[in-house]
TORKOL-4160 file (C-alpha; in steps of 0.2 Angstrom, whole numbers, padded with zeros to 4 digits, m for minus):
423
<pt num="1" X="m0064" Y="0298" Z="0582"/>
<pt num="2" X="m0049" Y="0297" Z="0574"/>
<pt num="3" X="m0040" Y="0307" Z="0560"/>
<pt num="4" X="m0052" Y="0310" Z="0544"/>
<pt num="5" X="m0039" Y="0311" Z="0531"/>
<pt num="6" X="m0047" Y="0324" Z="0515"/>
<pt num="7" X="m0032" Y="0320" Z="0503"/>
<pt num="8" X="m0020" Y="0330" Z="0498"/>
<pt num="9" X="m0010" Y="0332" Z="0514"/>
<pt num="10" X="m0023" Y="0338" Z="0525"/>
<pt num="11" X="m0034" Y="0329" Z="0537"/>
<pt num="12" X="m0048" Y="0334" Z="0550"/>
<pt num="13" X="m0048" Y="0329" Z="0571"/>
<pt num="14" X="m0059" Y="0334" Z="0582"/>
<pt num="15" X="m0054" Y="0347" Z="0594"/>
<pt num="16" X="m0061" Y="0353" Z="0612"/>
<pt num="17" X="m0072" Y="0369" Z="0612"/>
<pt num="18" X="m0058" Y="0379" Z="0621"/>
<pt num="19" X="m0046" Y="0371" Z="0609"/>
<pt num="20" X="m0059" Y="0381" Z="0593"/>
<pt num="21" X="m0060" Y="0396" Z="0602"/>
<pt num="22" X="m0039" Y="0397" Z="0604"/>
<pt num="23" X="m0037" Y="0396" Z="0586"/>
<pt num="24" X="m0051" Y="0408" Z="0582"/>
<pt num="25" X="m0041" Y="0419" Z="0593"/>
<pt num="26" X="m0026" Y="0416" Z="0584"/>
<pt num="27" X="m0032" Y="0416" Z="0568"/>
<pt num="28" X="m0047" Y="0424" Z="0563"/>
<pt num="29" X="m0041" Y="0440" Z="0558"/>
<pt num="30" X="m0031" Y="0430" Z="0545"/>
<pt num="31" X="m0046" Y="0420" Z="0539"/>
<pt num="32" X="m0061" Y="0433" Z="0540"/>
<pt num="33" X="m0055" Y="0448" Z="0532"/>
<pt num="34" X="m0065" Y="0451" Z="0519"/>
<pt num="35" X="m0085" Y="0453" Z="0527"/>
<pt num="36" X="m0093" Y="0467" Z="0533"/>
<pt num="37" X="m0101" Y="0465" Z="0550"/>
<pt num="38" X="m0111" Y="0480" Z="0559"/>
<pt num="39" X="m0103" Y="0487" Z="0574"/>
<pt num="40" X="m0115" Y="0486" Z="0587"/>
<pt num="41" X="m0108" Y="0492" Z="0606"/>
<pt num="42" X="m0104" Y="0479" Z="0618"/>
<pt num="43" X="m0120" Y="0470" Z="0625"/>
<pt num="44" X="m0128" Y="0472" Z="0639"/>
<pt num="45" X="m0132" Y="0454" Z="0642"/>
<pt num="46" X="m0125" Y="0438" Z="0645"/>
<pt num="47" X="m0124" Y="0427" Z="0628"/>
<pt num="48" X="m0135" Y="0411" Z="0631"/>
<pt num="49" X="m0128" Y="0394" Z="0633"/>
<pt num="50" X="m0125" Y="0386" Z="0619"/>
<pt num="51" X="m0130" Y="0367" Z="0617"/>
<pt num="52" X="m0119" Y="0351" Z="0615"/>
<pt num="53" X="m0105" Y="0355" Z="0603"/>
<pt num="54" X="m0095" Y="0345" Z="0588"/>
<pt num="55" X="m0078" Y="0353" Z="0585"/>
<pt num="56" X="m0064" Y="0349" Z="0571"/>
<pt num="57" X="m0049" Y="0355" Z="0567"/>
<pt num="58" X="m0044" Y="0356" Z="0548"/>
<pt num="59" X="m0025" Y="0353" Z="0547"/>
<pt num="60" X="m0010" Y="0353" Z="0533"/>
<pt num="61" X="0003" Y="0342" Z="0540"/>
<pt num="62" X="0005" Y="0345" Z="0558"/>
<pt num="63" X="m0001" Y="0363" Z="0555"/>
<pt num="64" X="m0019" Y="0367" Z="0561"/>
<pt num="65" X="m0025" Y="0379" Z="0544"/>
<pt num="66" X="m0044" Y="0377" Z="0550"/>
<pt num="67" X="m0059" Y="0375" Z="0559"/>
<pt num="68" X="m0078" Y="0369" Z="0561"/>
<pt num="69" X="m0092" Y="0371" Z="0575"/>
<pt num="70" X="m0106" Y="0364" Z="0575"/>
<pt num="71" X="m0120" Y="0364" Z="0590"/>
<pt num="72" X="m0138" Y="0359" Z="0594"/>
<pt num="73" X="m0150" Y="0369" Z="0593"/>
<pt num="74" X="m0163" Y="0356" Z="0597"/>
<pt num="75" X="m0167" Y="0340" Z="0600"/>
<pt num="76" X="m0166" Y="0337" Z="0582"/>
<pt num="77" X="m0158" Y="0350" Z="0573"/>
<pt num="78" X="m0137" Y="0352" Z="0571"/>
<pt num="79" X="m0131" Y="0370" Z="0567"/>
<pt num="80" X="m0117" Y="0372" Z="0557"/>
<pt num="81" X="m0111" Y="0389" Z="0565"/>
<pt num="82" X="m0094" Y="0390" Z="0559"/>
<pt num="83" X="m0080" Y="0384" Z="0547"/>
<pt num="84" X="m0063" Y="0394" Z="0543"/>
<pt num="85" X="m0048" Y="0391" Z="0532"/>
<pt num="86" X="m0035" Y="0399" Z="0529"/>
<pt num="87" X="m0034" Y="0409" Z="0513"/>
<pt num="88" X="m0018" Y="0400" Z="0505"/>
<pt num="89" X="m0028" Y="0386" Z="0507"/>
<pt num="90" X="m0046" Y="0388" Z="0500"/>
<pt num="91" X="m0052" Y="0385" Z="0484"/>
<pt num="92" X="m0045" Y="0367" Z="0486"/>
<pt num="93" X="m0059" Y="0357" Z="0489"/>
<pt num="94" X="m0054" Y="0354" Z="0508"/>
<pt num="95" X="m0072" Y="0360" Z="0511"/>
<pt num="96" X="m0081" Y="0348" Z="0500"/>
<pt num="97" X="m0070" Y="0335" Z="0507"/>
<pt num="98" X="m0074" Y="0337" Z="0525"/>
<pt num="99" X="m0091" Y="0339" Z="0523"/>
<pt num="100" X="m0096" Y="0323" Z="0519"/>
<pt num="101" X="m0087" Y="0317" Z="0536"/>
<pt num="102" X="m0097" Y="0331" Z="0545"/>
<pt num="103" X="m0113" Y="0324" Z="0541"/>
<pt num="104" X="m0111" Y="0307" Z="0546"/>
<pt num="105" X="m0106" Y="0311" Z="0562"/>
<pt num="106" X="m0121" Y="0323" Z="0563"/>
<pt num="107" X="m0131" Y="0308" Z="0554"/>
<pt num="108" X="m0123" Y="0298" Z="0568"/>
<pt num="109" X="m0127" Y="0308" Z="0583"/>
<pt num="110" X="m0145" Y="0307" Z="0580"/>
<pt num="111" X="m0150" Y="0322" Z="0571"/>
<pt num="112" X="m0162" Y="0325" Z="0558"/>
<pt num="113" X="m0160" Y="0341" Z="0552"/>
<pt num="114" X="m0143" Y="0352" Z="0546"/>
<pt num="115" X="m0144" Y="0371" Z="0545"/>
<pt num="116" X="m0133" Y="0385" Z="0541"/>
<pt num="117" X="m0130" Y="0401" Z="0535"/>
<pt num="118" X="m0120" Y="0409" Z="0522"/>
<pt num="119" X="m0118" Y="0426" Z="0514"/>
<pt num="120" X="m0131" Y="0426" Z="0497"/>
<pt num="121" X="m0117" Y="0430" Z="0486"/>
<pt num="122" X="m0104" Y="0417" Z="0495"/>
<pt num="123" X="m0107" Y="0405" Z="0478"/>
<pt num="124" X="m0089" Y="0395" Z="0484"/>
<pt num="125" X="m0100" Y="0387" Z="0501"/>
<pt num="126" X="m0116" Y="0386" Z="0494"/>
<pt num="127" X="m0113" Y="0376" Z="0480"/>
<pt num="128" X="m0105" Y="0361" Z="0489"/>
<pt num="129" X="m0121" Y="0362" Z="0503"/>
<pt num="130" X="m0132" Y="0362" Z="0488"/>
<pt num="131" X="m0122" Y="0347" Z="0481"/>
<pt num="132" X="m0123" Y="0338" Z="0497"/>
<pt num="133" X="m0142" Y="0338" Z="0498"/>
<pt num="134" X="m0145" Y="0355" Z="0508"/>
<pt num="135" X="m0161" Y="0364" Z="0502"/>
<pt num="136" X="m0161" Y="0384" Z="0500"/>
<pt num="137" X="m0173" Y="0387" Z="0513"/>
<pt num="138" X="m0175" Y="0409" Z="0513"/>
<pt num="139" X="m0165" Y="0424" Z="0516"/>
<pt num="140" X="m0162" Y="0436" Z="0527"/>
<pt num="141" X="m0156" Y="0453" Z="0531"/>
<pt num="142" X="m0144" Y="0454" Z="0547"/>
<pt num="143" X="m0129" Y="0463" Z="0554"/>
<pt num="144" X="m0117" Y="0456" Z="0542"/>
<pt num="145" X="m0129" Y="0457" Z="0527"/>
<pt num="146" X="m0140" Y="0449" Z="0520"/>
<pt num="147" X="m0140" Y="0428" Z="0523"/>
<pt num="148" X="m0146" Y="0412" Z="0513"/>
<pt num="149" X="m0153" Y="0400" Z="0525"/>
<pt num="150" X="m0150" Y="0378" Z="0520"/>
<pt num="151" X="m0156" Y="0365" Z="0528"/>
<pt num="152" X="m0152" Y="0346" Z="0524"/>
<pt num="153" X="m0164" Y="0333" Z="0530"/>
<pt num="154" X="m0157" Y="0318" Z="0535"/>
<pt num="155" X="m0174" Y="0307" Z="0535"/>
<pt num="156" X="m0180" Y="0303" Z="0519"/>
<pt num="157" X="m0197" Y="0308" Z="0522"/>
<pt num="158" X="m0197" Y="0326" Z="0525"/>
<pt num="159" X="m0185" Y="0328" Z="0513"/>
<pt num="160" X="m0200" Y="0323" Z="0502"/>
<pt num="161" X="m0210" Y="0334" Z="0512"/>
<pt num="162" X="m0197" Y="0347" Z="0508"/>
<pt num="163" X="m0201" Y="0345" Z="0489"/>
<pt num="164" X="m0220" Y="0346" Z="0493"/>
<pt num="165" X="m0219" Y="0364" Z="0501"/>
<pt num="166" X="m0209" Y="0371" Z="0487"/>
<pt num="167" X="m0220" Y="0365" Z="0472"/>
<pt num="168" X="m0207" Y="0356" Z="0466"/>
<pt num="169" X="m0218" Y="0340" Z="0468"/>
<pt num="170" X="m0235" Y="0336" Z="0472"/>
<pt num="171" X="m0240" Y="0329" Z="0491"/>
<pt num="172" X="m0242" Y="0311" Z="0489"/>
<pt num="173" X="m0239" Y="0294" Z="0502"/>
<pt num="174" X="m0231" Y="0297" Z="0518"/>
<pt num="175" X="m0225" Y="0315" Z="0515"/>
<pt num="176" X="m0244" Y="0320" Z="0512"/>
<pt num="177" X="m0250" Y="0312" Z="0528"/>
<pt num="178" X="m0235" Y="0319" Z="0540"/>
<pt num="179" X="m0242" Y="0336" Z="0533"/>
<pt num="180" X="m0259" Y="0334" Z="0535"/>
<pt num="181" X="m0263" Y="0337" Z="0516"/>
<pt num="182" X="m0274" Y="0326" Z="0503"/>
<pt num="183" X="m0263" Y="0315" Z="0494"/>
<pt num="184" X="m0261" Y="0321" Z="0474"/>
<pt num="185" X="m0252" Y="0311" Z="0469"/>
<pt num="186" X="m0247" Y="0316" Z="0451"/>
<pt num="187" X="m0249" Y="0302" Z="0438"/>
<pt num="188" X="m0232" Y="0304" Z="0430"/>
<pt num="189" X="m0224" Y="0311" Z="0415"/>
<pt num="190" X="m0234" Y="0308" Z="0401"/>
<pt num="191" X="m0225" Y="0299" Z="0387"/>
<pt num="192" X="m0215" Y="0311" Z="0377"/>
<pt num="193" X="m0220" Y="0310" Z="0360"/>
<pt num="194" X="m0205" Y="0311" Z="0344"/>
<pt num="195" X="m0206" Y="0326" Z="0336"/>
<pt num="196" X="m0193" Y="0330" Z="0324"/>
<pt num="197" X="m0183" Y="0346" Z="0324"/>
<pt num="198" X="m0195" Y="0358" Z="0316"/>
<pt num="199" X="m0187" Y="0366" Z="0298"/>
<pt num="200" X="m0188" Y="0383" Z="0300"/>
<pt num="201" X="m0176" Y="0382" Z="0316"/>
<pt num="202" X="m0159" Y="0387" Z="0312"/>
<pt num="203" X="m0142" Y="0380" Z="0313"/>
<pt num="204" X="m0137" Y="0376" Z="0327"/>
<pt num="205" X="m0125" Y="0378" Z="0341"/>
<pt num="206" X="m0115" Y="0362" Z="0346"/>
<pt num="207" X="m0117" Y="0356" Z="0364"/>
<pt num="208" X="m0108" Y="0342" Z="0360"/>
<pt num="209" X="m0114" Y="0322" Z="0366"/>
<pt num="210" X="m0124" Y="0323" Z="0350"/>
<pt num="211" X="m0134" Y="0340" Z="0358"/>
<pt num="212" X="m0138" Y="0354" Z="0346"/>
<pt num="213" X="m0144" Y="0371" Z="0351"/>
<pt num="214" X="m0156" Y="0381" Z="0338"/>
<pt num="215" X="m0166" Y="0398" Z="0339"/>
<pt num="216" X="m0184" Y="0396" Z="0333"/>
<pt num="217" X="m0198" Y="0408" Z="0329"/>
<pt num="218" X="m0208" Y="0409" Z="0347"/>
<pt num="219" X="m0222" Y="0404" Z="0337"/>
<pt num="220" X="m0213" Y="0387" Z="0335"/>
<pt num="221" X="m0208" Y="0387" Z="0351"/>
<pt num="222" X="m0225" Y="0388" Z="0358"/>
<pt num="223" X="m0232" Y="0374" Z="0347"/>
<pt num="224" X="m0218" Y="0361" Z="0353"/>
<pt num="225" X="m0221" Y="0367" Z="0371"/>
<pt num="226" X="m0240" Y="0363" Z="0369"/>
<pt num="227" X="m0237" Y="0344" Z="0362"/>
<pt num="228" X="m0223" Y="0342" Z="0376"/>
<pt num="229" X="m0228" Y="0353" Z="0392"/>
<pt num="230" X="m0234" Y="0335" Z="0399"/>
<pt num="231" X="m0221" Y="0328" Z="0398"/>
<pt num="232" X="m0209" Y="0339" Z="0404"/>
<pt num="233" X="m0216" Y="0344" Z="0422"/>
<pt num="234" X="m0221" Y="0337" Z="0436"/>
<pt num="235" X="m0223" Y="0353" Z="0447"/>
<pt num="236" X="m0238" Y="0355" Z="0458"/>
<pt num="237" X="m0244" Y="0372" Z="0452"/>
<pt num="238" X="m0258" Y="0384" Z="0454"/>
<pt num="239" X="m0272" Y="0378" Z="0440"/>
<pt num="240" X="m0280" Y="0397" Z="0436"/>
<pt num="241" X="m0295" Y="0387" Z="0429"/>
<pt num="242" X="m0304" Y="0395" Z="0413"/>
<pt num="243" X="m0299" Y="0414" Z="0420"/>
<pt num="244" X="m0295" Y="0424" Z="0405"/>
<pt num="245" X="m0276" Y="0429" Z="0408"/>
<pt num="246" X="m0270" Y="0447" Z="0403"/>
<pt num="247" X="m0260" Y="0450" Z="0388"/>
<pt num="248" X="m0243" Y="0443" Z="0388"/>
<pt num="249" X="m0228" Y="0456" Z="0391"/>
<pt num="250" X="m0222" Y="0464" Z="0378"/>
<pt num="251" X="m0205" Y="0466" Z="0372"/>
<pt num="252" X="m0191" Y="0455" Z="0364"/>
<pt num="253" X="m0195" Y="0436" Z="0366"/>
<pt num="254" X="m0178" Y="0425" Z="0362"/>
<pt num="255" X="m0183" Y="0404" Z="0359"/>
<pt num="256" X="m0171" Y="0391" Z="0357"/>
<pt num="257" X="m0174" Y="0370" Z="0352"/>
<pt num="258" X="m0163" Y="0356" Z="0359"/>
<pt num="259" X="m0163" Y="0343" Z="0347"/>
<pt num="260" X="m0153" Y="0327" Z="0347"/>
<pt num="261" X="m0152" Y="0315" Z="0331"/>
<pt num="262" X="m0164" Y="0325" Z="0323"/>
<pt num="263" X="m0178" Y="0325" Z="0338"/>
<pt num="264" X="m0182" Y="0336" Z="0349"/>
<pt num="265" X="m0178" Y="0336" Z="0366"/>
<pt num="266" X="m0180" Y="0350" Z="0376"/>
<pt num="267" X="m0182" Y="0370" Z="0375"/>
<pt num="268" X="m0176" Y="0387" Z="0381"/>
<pt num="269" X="m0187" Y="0403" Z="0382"/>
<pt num="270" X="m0181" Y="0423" Z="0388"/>
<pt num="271" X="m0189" Y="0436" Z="0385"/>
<pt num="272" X="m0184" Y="0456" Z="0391"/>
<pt num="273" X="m0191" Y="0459" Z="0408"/>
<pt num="274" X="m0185" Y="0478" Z="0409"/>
<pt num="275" X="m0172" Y="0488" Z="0399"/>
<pt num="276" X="m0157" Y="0482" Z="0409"/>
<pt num="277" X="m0162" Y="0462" Z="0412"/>
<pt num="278" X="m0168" Y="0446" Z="0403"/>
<pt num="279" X="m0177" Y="0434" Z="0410"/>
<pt num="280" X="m0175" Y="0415" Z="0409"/>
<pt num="281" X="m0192" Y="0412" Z="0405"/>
<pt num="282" X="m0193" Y="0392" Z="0403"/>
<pt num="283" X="m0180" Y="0379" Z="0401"/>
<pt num="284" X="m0183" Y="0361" Z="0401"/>
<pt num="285" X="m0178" Y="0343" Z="0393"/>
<pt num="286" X="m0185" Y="0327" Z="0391"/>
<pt num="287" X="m0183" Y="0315" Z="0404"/>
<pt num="288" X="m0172" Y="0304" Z="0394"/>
<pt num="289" X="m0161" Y="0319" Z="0390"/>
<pt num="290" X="m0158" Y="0325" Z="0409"/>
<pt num="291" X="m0143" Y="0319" Z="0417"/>
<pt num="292" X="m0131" Y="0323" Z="0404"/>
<pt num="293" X="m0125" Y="0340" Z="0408"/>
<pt num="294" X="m0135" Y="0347" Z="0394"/>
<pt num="295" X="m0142" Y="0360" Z="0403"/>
<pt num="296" X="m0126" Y="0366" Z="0409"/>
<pt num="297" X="m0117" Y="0366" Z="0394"/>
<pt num="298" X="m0133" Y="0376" Z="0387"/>
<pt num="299" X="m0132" Y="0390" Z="0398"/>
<pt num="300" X="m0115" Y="0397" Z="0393"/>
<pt num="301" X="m0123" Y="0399" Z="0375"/>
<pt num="302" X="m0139" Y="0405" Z="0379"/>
<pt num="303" X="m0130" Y="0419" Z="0394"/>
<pt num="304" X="m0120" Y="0425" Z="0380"/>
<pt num="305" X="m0133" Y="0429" Z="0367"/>
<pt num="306" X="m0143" Y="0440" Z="0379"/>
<pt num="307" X="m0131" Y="0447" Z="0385"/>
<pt num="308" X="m0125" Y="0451" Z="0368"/>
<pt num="309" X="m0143" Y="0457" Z="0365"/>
<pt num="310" X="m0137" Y="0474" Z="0377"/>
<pt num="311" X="m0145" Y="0467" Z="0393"/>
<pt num="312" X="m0133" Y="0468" Z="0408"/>
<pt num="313" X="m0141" Y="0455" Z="0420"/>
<pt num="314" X="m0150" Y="0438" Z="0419"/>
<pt num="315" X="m0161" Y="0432" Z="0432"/>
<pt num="316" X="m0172" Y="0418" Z="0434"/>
<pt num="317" X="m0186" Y="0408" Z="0445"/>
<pt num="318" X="m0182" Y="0390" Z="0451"/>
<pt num="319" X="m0191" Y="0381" Z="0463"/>
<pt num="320" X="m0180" Y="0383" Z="0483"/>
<pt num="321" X="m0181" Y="0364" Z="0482"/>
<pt num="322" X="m0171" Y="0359" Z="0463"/>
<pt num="323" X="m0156" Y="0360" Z="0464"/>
<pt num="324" X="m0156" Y="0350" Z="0448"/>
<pt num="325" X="m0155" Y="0368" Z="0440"/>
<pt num="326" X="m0149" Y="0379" Z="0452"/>
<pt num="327" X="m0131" Y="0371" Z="0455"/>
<pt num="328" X="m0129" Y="0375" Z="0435"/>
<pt num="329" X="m0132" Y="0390" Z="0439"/>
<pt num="330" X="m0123" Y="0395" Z="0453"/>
<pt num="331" X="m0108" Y="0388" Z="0444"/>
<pt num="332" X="m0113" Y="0400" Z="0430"/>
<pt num="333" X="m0112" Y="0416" Z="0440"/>
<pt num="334" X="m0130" Y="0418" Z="0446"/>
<pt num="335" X="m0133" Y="0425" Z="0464"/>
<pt num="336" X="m0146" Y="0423" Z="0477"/>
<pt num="337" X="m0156" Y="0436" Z="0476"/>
<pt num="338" X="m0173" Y="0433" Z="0485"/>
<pt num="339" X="m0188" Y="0421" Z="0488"/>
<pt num="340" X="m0206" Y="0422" Z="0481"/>
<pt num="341" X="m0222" Y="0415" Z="0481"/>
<pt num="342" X="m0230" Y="0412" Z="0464"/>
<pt num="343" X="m0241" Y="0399" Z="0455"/>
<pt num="344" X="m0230" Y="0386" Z="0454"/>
<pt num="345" X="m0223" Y="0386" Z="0472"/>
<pt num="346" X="m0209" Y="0393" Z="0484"/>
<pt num="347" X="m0197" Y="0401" Z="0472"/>
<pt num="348" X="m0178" Y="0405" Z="0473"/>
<pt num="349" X="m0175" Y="0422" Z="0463"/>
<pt num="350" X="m0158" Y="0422" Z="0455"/>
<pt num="351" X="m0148" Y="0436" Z="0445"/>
<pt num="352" X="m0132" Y="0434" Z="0434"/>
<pt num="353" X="m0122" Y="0451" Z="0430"/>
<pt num="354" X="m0111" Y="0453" Z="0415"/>
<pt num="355" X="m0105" Y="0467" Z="0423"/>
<pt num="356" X="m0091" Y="0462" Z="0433"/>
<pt num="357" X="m0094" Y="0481" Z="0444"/>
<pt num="358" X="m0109" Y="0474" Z="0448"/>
<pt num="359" X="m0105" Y="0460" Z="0453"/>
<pt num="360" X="m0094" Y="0467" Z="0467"/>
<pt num="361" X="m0108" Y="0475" Z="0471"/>
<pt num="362" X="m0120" Y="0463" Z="0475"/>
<pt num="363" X="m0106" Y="0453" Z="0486"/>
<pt num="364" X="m0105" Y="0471" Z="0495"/>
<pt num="365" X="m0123" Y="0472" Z="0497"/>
<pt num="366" X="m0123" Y="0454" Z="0504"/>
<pt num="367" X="m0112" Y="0458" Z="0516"/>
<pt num="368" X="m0098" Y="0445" Z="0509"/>
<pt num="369" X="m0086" Y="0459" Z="0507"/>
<pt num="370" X="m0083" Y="0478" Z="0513"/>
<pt num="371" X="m0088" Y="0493" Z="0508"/>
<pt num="372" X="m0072" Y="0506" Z="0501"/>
<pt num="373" X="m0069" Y="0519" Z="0510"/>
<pt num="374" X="m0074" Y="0531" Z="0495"/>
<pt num="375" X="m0090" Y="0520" Z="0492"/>
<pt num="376" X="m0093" Y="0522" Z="0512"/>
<pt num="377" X="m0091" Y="0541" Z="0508"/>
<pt num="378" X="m0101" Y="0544" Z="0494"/>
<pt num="379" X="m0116" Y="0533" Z="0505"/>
<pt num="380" X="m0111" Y="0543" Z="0521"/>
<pt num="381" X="m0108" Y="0560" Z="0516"/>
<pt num="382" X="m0112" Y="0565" Z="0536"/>
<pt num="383" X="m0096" Y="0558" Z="0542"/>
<pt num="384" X="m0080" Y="0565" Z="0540"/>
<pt num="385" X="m0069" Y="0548" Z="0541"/>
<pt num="386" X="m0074" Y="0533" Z="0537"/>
<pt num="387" X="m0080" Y="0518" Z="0550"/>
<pt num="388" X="m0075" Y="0503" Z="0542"/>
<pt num="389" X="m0086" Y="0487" Z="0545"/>
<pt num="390" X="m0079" Y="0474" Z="0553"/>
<pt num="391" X="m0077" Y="0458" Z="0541"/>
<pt num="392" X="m0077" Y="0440" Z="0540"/>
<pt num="393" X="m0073" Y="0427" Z="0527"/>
<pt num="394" X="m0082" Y="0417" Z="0514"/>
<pt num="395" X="m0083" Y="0402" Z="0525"/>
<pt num="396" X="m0093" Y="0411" Z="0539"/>
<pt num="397" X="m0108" Y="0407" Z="0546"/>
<pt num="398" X="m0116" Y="0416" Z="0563"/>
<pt num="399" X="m0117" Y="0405" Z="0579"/>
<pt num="400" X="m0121" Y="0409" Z="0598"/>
<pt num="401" X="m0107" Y="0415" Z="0607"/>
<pt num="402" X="m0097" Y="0433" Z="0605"/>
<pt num="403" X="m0079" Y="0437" Z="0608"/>
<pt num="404" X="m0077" Y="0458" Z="0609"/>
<pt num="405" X="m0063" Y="0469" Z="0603"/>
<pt num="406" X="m0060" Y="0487" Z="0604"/>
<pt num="407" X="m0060" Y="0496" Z="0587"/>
<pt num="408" X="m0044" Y="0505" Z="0576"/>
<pt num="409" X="m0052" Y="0519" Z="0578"/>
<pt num="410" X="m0051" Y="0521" Z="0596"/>
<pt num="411" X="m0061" Y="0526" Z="0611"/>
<pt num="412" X="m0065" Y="0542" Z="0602"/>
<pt num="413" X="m0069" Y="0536" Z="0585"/>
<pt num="414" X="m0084" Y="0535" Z="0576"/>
<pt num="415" X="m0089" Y="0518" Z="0578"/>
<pt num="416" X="m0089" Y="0509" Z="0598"/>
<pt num="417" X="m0081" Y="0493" Z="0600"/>
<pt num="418" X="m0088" Y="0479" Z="0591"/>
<pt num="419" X="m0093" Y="0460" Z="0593"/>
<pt num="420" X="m0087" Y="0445" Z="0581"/>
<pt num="421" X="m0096" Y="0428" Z="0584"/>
<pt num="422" X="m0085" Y="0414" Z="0582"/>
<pt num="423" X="m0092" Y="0403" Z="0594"/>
């Protein structure tokens, strides 16, 4: 293969596997310094062999500034097991660029599937995956933290199939048959009828292309989302049949209408769902209306009025699958924060903080950045120095092999020697 150029001076080649581990060597302590990783003692065993490997090297000039490994892990899966970059030279897009490139040759190779994983909080890799047609697949808890696991399927069909297990769409065709499962196939939206901007909604708030944001009675909201629900959603979700549901949740209920030229064309529902968070109840618009960057310029508006409202954090439920939404709000500041099961399907819990304190907190309890000596303390109270974590960078993801180093602390500190996996 030769050189990928990425633009802006910097290119991609590949590398050998003692070539990768030579400049992780050199180099990680420069690009991972800002994870925490649990300091287990040396192990005992042998690590495994790790299968066929695909190594680049990310360069600036004639400089090498980065890295990727990838391995199989089967006869149809590629791991994406690691990728660094220098600090001075992140946040330029080199990522996003190189990705593409990345994927054709693991599209090339013969693989279906693409995994990874990536620290929760780590927004500035998650966001290109997502962008690139990785799906949010779950999270876990680990030495380093706590991990959001993607996968991209390279065959059209499970990527379907993909949709099918979240809820995000029902099973129908060849999905349905590769999974066993009766084809449901939905009928399709129903055709949204026009239905003008209701009177008593107030004046709005510009989100410019012709879009207008107004705040409505719930009552109103209600009625407009019984005439359109059909028309919106496409979701294969639980039917509760005639079961009487309990009363609906108390508290403060916030409602907004999209209109454009005078019609409706979409909604936005919160409501309080305890005394520090709002939740992001329902948001939707019209087919016609999606596509437009409506929702993303929506959000800004509708963040800033519950948080003004005295509630700290935001969360909402979004189906692991859409990414349709989620990018938007990733991009806002929302977090991985969890995965449930619920009536309408496999759902990705996500929370947005206002408060910037807890912000760095949730990237400390993800394992994205260390814990301070005095927050180490004040969880540690035992100890009488502190045993710092070992860290890695934003761009880390865990793979097979493990290179051991003794730790500052010494032979006679608190914590034994730990391992790093950079291979």
């Amino acid at each position: 293969m030769t050189d990928l150029d990425l633009g802006g001076g910097y290119s991609a080649r590949p590398i050998s596997l003692e070539a990768y581990r030579a400049a992780c060597a050199r180099l990680e302590d420069r690009i991972f310094g800002g994870n925490s990783l649990y300091a287990f003692d040396p192990p005992v065993r042998p690590a495994p062999p790790t299968g066929e490997s695909w190594n680049w090297g990310v360069y600036c000039g004639a400089e090498l500034i980065g890295w990727h490994h990838a391995h199989a892990l089967d006869g149809r899966t590629v791991y994406m097991a690691d990728t660094g970059l220098l600090p001075e030279h992140q946040g330029r897009g080199v990522y996003s660029r190189l990705l593409p490139h990345l994927l054709a040759a693991f599209r090339a190779a013969g693989f279906t599937l693409v995994q990874s994983h990536h620290r929760a909080t780590n927004t500035a890799v998650i966001l290109p995956k997502l962008r690139a047609g990785f799906y949010l697949q779950g999270l876990n808890a680990y030495e380093g933290g706590v991990n959001a696991a993607l996968t991209l399927s390279l065959d059209d069909t499970y990527r379907q199939a993909m949709h099918v297990r979240s809820g995000l769409r029902a099973p129908s065709g060849e999905a349905a048959r590769r999974l066993g499962v009766p084809d449901e196939a939905l009928p399709g939206l129903a055709d949204a009828p026009s239905l003008p901007l209701p009177p008593e909604a107030e004046s709005g708030v510009d989100l410019s292309g012709g879009y207008t944001l107004h705040r409505v009675p719930t009552a109103t909201y209600r009625e407009v989302y019984a005439q359109l629900e059909a028309s919106a959603y496409e979701t294969d979700s639980f039917d509760w049949g005639d079961r009487e549901p309990a009363p609906a949740p108390r508290g403060p209920l916030w409602s907004w209408l999209i209109s454009h030229a005078g019609r409706v064309a979409g909604w936005q529902a919160s409501r309080a769902w305890d005394t520090r968070t709002a939740y992001m109840v329902n948001t939707a618009l019209l087919p016609a209306h999606r596509g437009q960057g409506v929702y993303t310029r929506l959000l800004p508006v509708v963040l800033d009025a519950l948080h003004a409202e005295g509630y700290a954090l935001v969360r909402s439920h979004h189906h692991l699958t859409n990414n349709a939404v989620i990018v938007p709000k990733l991009r806002a500041g929302f977090r991985f924060q969890g995965v449930q099961i619920d009536e309408h399907g496999v759902m990705a819990i996500l929370l947005r903080s206002a408060d910037p304190a807890y912000a760095a907190y949730m990237d400390r309890r993800s394992g994205l950045t260390r814990y301070t000596d005095s927050v180490y303390f004040a969880n540690n109270p035992e100890l009488h120095r502190p045993c710092r974590l070992h860290v890695r960078n934003p761009f880390f993801s865990f793979s097979a092999g493990q290179l051991y180093e003794s730790h500052p602390l010494g032979p006679g500190g608190l914590c034994s020697p730990f391992n790093r996996s950079p291979y």
